[in-house]
N, C-alpha and C positions, 0 to 999 in steps of 0.2 A: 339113195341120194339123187336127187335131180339139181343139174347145174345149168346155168343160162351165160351166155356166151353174148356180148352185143357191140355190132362195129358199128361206129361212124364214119362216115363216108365226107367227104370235106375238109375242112382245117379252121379251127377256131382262129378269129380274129387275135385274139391273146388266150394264148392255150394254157399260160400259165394258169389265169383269171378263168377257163374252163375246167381245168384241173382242180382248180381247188372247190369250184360252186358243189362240182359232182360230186366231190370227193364229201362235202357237209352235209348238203341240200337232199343230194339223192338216197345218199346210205339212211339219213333220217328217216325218210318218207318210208324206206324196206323195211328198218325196224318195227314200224309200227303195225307187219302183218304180221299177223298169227302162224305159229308153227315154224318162221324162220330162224335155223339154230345157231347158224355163221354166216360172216357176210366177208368177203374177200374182193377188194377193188384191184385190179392189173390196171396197168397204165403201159404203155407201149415204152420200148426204151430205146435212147435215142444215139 
């Protein structure tokens, strides 16, 4: 299994409104590569 780990460095203007784009926007775009079996978003907790 290979796992990828990725920080942001900064503070979103509305983190809330970053939280969610990521959370739709970005998991879609993973889906779409071949061979990915699970997708698991962490979000820091506050």
């Amino acid at each position: 299994m290979i796992s990828y780990f990725v920080r942001y460095d900064g503070s979103a203007a509305d983190p809330e409104e970053f939280l969610g784009r990521y959370r739709s926007q970005h998991a879609d775009i993973l889906r779409e590569f071949e061979g990915i079996q699970g997708l698991v978003l962490h979000t820091p907790a506050r």
